[in-house]
MDAnalysis code that builds the backbone (N, CA, C; Angstrom):
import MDAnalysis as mda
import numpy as np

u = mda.Universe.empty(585, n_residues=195, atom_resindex=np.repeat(np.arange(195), 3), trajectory=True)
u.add_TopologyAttr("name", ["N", "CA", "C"] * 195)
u.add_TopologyAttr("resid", np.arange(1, 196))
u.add_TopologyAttr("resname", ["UNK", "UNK", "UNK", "UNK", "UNK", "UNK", "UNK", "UNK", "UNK", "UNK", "UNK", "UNK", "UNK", "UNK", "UNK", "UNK", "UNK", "UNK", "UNK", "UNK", "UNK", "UNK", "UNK", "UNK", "UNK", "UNK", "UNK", "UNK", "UNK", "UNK", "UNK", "UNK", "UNK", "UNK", "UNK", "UNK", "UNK", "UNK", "UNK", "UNK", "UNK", "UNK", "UNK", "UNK", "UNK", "UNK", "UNK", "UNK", "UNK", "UNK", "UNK", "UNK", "UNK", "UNK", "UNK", "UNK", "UNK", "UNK", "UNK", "UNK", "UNK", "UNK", "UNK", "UNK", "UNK", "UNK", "UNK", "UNK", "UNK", "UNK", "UNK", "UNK", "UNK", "UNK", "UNK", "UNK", "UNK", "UNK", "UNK", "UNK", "UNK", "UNK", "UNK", "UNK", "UNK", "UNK", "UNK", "UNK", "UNK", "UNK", "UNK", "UNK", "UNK", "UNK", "UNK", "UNK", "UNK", "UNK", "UNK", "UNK", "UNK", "UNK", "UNK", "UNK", "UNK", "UNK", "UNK", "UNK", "UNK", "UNK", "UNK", "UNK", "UNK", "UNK", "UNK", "UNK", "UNK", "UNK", "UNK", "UNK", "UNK", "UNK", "UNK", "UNK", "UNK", "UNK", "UNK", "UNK", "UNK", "UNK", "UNK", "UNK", "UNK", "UNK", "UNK", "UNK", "UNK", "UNK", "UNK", "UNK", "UNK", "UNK", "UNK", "UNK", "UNK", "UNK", "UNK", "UNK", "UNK", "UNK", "UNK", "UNK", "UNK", "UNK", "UNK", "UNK", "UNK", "UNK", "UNK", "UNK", "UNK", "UNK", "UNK", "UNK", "UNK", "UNK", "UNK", "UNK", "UNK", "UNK", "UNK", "UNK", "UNK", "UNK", "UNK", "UNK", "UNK", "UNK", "UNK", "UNK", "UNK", "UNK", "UNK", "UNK", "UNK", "UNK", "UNK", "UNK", "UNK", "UNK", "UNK", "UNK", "UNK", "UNK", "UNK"])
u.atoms.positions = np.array([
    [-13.563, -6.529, 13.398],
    [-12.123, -6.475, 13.419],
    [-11.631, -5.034, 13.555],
    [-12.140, -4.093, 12.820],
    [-11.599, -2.485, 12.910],
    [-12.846, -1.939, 13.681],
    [-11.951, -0.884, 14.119],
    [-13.330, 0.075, 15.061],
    [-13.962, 0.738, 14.129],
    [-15.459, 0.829, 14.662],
    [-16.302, 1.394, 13.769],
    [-15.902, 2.800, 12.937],
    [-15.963, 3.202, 12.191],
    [-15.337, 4.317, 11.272],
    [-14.120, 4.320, 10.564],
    [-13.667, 3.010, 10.856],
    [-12.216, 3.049, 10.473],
    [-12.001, 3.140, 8.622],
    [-12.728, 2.083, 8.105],
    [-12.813, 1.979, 6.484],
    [-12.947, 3.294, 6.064],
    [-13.925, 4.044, 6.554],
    [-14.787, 5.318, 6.150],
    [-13.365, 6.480, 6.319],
    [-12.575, 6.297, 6.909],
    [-11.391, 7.234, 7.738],
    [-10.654, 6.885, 6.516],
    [-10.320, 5.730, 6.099],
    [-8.743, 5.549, 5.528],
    [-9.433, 5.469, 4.131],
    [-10.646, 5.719, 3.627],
    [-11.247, 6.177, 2.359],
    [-10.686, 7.824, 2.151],
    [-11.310, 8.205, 3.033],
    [-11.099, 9.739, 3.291],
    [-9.400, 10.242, 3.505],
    [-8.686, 9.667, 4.039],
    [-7.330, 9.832, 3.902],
    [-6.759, 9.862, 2.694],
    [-7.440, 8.763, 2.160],
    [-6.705, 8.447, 0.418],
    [-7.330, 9.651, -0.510],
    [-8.151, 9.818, -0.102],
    [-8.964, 11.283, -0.807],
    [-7.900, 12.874, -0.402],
    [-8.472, 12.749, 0.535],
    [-7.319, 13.778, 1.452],
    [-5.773, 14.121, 0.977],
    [-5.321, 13.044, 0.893],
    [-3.636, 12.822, 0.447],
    [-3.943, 13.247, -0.840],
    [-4.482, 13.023, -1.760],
    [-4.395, 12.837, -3.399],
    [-4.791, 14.515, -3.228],
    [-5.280, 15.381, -2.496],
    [-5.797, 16.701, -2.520],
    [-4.548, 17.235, -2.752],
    [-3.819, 16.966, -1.128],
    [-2.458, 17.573, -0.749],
    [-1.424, 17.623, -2.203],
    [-1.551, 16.471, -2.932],
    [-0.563, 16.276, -4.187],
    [-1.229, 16.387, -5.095],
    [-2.279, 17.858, -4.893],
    [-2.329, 18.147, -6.131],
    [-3.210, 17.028, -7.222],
    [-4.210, 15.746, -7.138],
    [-4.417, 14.647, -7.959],
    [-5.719, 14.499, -7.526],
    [-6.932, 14.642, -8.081],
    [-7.854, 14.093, -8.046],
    [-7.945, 12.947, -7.434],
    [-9.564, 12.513, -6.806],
    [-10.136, 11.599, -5.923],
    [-9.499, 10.307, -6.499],
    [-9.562, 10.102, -7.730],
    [-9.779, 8.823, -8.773],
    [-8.482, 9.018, -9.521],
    [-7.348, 9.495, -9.060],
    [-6.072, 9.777, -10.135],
    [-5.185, 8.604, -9.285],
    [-4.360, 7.896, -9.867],
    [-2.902, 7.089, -9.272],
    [-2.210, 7.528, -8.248],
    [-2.145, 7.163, -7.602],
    [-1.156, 7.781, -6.335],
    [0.023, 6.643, -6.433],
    [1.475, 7.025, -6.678],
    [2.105, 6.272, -6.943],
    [3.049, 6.398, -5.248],
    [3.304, 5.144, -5.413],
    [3.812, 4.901, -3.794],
    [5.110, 5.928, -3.308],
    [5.959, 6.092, -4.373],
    [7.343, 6.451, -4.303],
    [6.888, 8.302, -3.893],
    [6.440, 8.471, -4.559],
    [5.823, 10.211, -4.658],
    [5.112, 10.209, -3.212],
    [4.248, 9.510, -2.459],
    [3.889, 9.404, -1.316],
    [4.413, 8.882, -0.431],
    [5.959, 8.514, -0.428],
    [7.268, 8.388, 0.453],
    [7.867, 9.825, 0.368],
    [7.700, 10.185, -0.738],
    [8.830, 11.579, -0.423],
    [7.376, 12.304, 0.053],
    [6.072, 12.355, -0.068],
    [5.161, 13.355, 0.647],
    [5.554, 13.458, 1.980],
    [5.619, 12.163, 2.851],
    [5.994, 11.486, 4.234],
    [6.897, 11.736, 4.615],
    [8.019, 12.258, 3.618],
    [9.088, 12.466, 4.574],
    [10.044, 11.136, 4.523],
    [9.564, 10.215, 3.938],
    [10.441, 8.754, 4.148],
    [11.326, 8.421, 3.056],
    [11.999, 7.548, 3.329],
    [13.406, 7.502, 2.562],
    [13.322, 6.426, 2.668],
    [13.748, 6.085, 0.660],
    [13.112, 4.696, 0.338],
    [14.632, 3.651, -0.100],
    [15.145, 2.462, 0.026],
    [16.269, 2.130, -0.461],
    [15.855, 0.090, -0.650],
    [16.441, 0.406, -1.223],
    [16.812, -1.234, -1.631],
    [17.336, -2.244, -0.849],
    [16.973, -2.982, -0.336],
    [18.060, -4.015, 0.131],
    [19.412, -4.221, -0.429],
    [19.523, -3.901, -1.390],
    [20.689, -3.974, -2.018],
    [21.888, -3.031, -1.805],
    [21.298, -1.782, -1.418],
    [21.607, -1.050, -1.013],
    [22.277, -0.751, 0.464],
    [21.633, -1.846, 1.404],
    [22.105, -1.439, 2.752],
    [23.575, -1.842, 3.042],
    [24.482, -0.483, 3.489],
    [25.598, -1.209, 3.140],
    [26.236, -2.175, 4.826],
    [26.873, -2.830, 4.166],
    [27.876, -3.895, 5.424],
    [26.705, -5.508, 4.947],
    [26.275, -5.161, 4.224],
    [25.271, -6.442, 3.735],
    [26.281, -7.820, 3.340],
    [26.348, -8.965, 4.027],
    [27.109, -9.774, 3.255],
    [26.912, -10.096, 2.063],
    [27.157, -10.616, 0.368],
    [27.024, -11.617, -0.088],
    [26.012, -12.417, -0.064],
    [26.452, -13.422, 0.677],
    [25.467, -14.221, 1.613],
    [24.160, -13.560, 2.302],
    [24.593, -12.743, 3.121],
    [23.303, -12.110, 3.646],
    [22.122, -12.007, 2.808],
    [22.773, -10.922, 1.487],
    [22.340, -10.780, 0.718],
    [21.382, -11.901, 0.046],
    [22.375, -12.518, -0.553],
    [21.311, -13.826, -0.919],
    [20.208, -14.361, -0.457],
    [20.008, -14.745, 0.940],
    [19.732, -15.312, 1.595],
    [17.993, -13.923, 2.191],
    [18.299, -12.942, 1.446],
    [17.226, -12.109, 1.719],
    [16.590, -11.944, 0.587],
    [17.106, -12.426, -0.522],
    [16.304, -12.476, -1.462],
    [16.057, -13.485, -2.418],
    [16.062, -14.366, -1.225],
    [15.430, -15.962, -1.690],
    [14.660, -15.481, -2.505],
    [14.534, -17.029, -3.586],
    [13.084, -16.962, -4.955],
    [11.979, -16.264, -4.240],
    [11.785, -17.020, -3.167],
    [9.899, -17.472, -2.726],
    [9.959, -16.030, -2.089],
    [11.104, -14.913, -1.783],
    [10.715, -14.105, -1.434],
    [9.622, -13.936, -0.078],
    [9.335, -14.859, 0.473],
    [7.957, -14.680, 1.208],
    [8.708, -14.301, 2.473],
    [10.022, -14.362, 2.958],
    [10.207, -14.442, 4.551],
    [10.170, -12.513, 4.731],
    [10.391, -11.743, 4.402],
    [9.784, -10.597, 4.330],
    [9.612, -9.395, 3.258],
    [8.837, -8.730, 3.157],
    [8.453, -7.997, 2.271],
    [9.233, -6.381, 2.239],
    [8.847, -5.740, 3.695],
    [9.553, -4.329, 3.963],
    [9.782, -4.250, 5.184],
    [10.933, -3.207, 5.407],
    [11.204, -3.349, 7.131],
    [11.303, -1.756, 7.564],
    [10.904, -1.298, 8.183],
    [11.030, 0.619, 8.801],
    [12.046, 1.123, 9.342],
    [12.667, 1.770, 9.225],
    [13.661, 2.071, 10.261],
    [13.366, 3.308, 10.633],
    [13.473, 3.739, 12.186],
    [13.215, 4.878, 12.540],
    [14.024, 5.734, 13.037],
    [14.732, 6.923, 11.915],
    [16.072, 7.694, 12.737],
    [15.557, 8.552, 13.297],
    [16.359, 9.619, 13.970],
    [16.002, 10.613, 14.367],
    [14.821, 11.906, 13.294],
    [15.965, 11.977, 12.117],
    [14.903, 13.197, 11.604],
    [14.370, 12.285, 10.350],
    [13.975, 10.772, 10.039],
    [13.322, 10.363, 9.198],
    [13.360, 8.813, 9.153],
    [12.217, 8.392, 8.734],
    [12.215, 7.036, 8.665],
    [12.812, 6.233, 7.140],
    [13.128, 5.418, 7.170],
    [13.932, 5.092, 6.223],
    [13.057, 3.367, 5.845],
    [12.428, 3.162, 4.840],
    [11.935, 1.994, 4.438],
    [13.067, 1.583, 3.565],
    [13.544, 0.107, 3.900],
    [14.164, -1.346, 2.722],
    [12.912, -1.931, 2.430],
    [13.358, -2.145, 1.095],
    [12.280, -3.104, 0.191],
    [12.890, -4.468, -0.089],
    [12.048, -5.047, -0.041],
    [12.931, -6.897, -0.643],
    [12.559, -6.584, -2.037],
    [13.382, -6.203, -3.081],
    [13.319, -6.171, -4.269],
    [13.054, -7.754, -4.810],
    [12.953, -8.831, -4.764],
    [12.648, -10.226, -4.962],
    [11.165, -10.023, -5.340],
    [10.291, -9.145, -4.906],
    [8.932, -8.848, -5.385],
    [8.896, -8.399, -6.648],
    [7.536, -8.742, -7.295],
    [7.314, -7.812, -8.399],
    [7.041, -6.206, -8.156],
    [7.081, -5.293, -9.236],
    [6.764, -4.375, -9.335],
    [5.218, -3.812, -8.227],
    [4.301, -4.481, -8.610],
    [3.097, -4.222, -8.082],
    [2.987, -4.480, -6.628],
    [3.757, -5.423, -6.355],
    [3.892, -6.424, -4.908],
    [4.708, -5.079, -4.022],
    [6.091, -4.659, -4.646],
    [6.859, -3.467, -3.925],
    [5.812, -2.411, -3.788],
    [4.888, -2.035, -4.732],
    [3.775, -0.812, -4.273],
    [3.253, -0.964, -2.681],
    [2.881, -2.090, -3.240],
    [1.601, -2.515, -1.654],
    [2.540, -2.576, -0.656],
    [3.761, -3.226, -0.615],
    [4.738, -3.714, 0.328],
    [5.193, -1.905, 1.050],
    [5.783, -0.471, -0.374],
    [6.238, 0.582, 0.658],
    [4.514, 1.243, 1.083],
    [3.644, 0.714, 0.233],
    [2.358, 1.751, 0.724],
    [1.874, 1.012, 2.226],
    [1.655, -0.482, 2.480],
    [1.990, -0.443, 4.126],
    [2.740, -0.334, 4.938],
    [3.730, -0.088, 4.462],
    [4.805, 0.274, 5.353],
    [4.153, 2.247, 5.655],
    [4.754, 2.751, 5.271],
    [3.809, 4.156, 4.784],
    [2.288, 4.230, 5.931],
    [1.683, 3.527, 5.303],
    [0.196, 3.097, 6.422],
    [0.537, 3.388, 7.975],
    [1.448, 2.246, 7.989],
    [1.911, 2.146, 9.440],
    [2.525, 3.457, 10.048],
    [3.414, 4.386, 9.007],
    [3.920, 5.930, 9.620],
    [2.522, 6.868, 9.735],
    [1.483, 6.434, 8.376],
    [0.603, 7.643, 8.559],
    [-0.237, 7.722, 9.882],
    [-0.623, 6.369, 10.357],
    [-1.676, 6.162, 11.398],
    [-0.983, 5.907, 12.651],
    [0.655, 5.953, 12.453],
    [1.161, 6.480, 13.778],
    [1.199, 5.291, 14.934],
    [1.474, 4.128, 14.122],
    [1.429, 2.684, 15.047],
    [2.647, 2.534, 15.712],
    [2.594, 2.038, 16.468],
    [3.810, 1.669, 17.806],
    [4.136, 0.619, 17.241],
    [5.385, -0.190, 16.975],
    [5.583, -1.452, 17.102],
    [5.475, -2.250, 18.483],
    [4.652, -3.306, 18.383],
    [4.893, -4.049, 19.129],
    [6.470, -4.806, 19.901],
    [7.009, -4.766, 18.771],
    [8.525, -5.291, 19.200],
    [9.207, -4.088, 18.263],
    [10.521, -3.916, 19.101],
    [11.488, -2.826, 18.527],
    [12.515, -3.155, 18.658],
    [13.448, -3.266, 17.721],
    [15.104, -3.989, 17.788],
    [15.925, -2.756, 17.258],
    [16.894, -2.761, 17.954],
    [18.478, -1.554, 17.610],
    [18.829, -2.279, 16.890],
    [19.464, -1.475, 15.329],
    [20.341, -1.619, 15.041],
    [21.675, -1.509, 15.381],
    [22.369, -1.674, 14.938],
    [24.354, -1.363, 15.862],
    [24.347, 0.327, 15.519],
    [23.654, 0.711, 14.744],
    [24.342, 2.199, 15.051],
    [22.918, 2.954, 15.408],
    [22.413, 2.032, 16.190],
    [21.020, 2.421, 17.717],
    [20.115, 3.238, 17.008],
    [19.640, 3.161, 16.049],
    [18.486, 3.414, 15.232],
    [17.379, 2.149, 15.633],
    [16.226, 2.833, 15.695],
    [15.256, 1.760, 15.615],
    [14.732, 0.952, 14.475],
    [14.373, -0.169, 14.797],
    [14.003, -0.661, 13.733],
    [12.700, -1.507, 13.808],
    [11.582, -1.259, 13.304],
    [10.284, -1.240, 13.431],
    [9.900, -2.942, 13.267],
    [10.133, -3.813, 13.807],
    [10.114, -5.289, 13.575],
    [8.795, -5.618, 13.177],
    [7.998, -5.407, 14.110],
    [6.777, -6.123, 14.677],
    [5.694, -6.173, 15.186],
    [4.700, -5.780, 14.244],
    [3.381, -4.968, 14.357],
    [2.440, -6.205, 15.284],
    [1.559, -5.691, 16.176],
    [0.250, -6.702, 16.385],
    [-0.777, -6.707, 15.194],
    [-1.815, -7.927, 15.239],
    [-2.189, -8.456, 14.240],
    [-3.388, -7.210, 13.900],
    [-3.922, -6.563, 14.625],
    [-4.815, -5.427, 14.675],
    [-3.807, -4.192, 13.945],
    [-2.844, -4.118, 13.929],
    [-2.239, -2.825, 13.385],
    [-1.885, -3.134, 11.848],
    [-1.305, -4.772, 11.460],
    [-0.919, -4.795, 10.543],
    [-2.375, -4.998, 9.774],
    [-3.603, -5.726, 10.439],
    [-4.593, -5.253, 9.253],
    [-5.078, -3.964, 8.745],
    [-5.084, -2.759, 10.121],
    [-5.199, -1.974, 9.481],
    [-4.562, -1.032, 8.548],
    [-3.022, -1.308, 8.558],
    [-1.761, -1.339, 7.760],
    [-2.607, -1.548, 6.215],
    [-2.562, -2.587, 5.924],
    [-3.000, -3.263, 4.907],
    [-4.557, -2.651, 4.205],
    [-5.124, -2.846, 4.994],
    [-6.351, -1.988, 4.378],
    [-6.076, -0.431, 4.167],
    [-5.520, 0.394, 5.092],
    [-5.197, 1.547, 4.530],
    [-4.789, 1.698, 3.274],
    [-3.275, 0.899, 2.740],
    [-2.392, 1.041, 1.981],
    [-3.373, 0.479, 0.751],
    [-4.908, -0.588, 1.060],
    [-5.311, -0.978, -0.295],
    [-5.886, 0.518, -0.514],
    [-6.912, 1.232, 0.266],
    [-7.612, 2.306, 0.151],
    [-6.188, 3.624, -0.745],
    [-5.147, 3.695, -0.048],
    [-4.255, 4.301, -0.915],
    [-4.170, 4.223, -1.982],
    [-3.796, 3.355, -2.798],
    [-3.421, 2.406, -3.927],
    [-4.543, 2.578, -4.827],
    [-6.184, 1.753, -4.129],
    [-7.212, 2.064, -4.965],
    [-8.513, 2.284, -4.001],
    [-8.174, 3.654, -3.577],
    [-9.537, 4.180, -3.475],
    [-10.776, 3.753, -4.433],
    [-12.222, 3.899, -3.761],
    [-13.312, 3.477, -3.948],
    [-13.246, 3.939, -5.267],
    [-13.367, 5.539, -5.399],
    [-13.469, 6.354, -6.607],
    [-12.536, 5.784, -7.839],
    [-11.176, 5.373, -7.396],
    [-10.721, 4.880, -8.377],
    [-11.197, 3.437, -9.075],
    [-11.837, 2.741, -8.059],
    [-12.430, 1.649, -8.208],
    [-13.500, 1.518, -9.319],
    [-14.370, 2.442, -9.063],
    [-15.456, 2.852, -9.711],
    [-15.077, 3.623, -10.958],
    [-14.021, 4.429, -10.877],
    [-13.565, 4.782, -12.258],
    [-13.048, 3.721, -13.536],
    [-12.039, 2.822, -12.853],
    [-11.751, 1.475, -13.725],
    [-12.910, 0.683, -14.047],
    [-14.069, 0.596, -13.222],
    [-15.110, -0.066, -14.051],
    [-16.033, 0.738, -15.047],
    [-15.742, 2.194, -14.777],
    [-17.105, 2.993, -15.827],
    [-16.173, 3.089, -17.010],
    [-14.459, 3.272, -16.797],
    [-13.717, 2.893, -18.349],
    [-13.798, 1.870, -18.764],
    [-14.276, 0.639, -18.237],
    [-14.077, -0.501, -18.989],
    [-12.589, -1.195, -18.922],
    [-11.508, -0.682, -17.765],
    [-10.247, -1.277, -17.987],
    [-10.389, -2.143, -17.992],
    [-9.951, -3.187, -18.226],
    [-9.275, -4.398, -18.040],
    [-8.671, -4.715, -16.919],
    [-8.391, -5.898, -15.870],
    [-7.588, -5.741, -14.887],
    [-6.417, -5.397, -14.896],
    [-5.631, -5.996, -15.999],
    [-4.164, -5.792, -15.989],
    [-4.178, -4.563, -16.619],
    [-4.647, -3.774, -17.630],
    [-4.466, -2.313, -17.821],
    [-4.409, -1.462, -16.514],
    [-5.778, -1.561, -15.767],
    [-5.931, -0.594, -14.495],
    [-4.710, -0.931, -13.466],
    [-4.046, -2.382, -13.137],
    [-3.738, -2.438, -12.017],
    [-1.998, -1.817, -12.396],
    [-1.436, -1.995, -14.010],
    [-0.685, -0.850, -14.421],
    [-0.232, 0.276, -14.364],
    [-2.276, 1.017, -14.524],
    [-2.065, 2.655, -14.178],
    [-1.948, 3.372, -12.731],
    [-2.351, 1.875, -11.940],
    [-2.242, 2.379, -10.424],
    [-1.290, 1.650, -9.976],
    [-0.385, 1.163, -10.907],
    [1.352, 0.629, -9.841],
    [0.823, -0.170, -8.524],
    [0.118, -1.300, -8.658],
    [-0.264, -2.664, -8.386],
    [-0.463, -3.616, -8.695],
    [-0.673, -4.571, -8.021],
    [-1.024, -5.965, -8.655],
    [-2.362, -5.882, -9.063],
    [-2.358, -7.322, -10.079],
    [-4.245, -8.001, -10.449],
    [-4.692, -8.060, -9.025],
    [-3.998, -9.121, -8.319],
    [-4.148, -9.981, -7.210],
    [-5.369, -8.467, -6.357],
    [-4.366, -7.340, -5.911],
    [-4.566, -6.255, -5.218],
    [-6.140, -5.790, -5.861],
    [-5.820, -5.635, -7.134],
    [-6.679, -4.383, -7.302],
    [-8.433, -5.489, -7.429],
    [-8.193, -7.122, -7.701],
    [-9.490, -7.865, -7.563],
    [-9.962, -7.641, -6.386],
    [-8.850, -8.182, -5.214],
    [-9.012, -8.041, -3.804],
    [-10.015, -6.365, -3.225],
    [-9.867, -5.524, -4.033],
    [-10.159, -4.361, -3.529],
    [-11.586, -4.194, -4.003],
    [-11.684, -4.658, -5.540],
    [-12.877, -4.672, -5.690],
    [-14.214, -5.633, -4.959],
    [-13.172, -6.576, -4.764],
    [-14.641, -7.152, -4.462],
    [-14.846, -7.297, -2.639],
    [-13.825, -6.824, -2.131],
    [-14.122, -5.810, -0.828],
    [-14.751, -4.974, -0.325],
    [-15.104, -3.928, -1.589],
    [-15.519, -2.769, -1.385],
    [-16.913, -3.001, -2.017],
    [-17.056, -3.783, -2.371],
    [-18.372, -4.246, -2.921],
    [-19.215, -3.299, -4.385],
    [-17.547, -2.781, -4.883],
    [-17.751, -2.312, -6.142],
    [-18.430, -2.703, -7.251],
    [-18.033, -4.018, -7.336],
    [-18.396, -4.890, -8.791],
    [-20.147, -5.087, -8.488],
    [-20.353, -5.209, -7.340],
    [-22.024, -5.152, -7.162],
    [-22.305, -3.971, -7.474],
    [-21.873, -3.027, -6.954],
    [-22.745, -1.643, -6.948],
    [-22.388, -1.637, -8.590],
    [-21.556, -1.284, -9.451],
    [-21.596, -1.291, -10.333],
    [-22.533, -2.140, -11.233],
    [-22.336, -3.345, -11.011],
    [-23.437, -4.166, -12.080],
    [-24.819, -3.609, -11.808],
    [-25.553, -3.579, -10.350],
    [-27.058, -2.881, -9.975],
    [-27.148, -1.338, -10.796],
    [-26.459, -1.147, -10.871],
    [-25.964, 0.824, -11.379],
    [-26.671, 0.081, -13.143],
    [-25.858, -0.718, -13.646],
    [-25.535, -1.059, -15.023],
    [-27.256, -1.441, -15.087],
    [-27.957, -2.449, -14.586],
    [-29.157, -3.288, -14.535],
    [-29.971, -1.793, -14.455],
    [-30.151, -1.096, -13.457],
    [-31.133, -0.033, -13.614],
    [-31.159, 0.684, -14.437],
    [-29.804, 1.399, -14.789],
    [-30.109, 1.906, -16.180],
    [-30.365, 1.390, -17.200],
    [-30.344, 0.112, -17.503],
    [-30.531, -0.588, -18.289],
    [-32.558, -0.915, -18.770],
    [-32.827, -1.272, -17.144],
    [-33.998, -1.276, -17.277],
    [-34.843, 0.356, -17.294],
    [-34.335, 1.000, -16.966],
    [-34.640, 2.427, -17.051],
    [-34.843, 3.340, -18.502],
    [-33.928, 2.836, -19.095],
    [-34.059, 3.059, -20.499],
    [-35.061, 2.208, -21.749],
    [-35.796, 1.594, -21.158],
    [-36.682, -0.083, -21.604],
    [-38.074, 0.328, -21.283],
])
């Protein structure tokens, strides 16, 4: 699905970035602090003004599912809306791919004007938004951080706390990255090593 080097790239980015701000390999990178690194400008749906009422409503249905974040691209900055209808952890992942998509410099597939002729980033192909997504998990929880939450012993819901994500996210990452193996083989050898 990704070209060869790609995982290995957006490991190293998340490493890279956490340099630039000053934060260790294995420290939180909180999404909002890596919008203002970017240059991007973050607002609420709630916020956008000429919004009906209605409109309103109607964007932040319960189920929340009809969209998550949308880009807008002005002249001197991009401007991310969030569907606040998400949880806390859900808005991380939601501005950190959005974010993904500015760092790695993706084209939208489809591009719609707004009325005051700003772009607005609709519509990624299915190849951009995975790698969207995997970037933004590697953001969120780099390997190192991965491996750090298991040599503390967090808990899921403690760790996925200190890194401003979901359970859902931070399981998904582990057992992607094929952490929880390397860790348990790590645990078994020393184990038998000491015997």
């Amino acid at each position: 699905m990704f070209v060869r080097g790609f995982k290995s790239w957006c490991e190293n980015v998340a490493v890279q970035q956490r340099r630039q701000l000053g934060l260790g390999a294995a420290d939180p990178l909180e999404a909002r602090v890596f919008a203002d690194h970017l240059g991007a400008e973050i607002r609420l749906v709630e916020d956008v003004p000429g919004l009906s009422p209605d409109c309103l409503k109607v964007l932040l249905q319960e189920d929340g599912e009809s969209w998550s974040a949308v880009t807008i691209s002005g002249e001197s900055k991009d401007i991310i809306i969030l569907n606040t209808s998400h949880a806390p952890g859900r808005l991380s992942s939601n501005l950190m791919h959005e974010l993904s998509h500015i760092l790695i410099g993706h084209e939208p597939a489809r591009i719609d004007l707004t009325e005051e002729g700003s772009l607005m980033l609709s519509t990624y192909d299915k190849k951009q938004e995975a790698e969207a997504d995997w970037l933004a998990g590697c953001l969120l929880l780099p390997r190192d951080a991965l491996f750090a939450i298991k040599r503390r012993g967090l808990d899921s819901g403690e760790a996925a706390r200190l890194y401003g994500t979901s359970v859902e996210m931070l399981t998904y990452r582990i057992n992607v990255t094929g952490i929880q193996y390397q860790f348990s083989r790590m645990r078994r050898f020393r184990a038998n090593s000491s015997t």
